[in-house]
C-alpha positions as CSV (number, residue, x, y, z in Angstrom):
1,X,13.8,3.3,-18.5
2,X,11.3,2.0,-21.1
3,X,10.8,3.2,-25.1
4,X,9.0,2.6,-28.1
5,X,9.1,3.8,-31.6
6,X,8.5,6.9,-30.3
7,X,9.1,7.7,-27.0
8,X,12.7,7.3,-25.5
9,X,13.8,7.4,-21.7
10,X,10.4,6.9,-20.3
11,X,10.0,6.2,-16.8
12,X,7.4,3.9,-15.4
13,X,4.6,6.7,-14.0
14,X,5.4,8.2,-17.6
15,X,4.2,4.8,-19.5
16,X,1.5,4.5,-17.2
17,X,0.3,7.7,-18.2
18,X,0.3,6.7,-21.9
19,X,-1.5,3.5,-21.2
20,X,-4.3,5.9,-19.1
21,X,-4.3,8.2,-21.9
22,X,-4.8,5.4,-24.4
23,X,-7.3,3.8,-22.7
24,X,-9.6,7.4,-22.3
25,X,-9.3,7.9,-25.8
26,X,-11.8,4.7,-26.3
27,X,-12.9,3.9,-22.6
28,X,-16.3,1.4,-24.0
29,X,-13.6,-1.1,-25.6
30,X,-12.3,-4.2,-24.3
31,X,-8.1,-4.1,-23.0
32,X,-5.3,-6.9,-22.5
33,X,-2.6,-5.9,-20.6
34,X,0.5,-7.5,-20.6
35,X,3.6,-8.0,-19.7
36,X,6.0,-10.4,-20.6
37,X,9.7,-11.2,-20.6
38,X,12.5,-12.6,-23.5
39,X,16.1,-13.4,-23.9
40,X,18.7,-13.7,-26.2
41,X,22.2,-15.4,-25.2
42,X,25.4,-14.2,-27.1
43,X,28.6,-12.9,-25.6
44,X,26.3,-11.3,-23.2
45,X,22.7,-12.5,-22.4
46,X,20.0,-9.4,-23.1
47,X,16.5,-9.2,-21.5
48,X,13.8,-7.7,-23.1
49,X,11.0,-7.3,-20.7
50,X,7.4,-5.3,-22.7
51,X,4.7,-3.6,-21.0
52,X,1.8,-4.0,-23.8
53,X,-1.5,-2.9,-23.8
54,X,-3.8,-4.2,-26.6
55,X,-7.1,-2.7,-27.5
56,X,-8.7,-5.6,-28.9
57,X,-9.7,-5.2,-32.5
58,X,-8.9,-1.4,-32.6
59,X,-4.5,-1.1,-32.0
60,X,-2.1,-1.5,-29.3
61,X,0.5,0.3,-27.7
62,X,3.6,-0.9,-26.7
63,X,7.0,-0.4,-24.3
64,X,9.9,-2.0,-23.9
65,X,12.8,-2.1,-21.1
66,X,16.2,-3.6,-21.8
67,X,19.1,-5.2,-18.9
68,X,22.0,-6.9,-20.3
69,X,23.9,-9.1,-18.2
70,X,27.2,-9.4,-19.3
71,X,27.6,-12.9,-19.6
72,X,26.1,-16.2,-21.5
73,X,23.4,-17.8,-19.9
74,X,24.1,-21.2,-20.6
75,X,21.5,-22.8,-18.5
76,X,17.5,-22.7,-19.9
77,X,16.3,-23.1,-16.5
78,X,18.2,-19.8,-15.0
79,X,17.3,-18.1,-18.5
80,X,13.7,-18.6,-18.0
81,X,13.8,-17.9,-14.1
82,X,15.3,-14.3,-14.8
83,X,12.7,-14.0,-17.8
84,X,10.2,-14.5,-15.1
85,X,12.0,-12.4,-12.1
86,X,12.4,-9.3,-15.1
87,X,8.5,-9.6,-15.8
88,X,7.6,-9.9,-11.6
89,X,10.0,-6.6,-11.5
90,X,7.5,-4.5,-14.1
91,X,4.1,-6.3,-13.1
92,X,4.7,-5.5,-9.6
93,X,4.9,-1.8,-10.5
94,X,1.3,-2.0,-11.5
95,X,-0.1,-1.4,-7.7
96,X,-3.6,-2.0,-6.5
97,X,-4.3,1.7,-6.8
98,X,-2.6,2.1,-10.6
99,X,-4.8,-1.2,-11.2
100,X,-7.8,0.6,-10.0
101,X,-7.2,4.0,-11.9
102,X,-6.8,2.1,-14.7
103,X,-10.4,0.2,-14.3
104,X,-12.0,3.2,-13.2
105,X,-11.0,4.7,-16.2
106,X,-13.5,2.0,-18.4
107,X,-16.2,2.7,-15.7
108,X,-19.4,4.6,-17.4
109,X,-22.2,5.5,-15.1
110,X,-24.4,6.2,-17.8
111,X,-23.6,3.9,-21.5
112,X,-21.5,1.2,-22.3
113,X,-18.3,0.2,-19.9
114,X,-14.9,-1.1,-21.4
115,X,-13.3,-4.2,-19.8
116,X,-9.1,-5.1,-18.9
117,X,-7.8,-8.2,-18.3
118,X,-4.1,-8.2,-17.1
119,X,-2.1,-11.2,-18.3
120,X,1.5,-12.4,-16.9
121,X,2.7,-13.4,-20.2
122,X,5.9,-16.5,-19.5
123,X,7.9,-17.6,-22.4
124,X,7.7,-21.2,-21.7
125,X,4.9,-24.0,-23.8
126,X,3.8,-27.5,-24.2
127,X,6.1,-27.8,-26.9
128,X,10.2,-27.7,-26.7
129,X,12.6,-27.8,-24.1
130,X,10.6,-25.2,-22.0
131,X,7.4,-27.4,-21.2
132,X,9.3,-28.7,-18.0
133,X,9.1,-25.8,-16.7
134,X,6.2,-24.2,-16.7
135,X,4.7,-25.1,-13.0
136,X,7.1,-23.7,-11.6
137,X,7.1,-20.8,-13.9
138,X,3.1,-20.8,-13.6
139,X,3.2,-21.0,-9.7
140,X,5.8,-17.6,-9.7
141,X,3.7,-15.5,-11.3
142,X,0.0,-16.6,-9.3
143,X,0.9,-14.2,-6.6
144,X,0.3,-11.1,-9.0
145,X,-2.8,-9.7,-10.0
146,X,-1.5,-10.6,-13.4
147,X,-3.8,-13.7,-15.2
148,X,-0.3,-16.3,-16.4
149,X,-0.8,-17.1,-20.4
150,X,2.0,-19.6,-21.8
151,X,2.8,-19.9,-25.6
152,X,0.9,-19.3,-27.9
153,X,-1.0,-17.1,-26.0
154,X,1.8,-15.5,-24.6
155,X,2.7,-12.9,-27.6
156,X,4.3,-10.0,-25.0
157,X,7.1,-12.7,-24.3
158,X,7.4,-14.6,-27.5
159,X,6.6,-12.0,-30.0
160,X,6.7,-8.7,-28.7
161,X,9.4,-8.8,-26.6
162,X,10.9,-11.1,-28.7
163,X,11.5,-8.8,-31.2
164,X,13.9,-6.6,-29.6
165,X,16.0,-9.0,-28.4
166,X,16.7,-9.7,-31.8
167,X,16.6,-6.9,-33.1
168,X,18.1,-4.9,-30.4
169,X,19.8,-2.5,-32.5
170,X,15.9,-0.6,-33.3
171,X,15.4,0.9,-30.3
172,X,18.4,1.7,-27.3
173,X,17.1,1.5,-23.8
């Protein structure tokens, strides 16, 4: 189940249907969809995976799913492998066809046509304890039609998603 600030309990053909709905509403702009993966480690480690779709310049819409596993992750490695498995699990539900309905929707035959780029954003980067990782992290998510971004440019992870895992209490999943 994903939610926002104002949606609760959404299923996935439900927050696909506010990311068509938000992309109609301005079709000639230019789009970055991501999705992207955090953790936080306490008595039990939460996962924060977000689903966010950025109209560049003009907003962004936003959803987050939450899975708790009830117990400390103490290795990085396995944290950032299930960060990376969580954001597989929700890129993979955008399908070749829910790809295409989403371009067609930016298609114009007559005017200006929008654009989308679909980023696989990985909480990993050159700097810290992460940077080890990243080819491996980088070689997982190639096999999606999902373009991987690593910090900084990976804001669904490290910000977006981020946030909730921090602040977890804001919005139950």
């Amino acid at each position: 189940m994903f939610s926002n600030s104002k949606y609760h309990n959404l299923t996935f053909d439900q927050v696909y249907e506010h990311i068509l709905n938000f992309i109609r509403q301005a079709p000639y702009c230019e789009y970055r969809l991501s999705v992207g993966s955090d953790s936080q480690v306490g008595r039990n480690t939460v996962f924060v995976t977000a689903i966010h779709l950025h109209r560049i310049g003009r907003g962004a819409i936003g959803f987050i799913t939450k899975h708790v596993v009830p117990r400390p992750m103490k290795s990085l490695r396995e944290k950032i492998y299930y960060e990376t498995a969580r954001t597989l699990e929700v890129a993979a539900l955008f399908t070749p066809d829910k790809i295409e309905k989403i371009v067609q929707c930016l298609l114009r035959p007559s005017g200006r046509s929008g654009d989308i780029h679909f980023e696989f954003h990985l909480d990993v980067g050159t700097k810290g304890a992460t940077k080890d990782l990243i080819n491996e992290m980088v070689a997982m998510a190639k096999g999606t039609a999902f373009e991987p971004k690593i910090k900084p440019e990976s804001y669904a992870a490290s910000c977006y998603a981020n946030r909730y895992t921090k602040d977890s209490h804001l919005y139950r999943v």
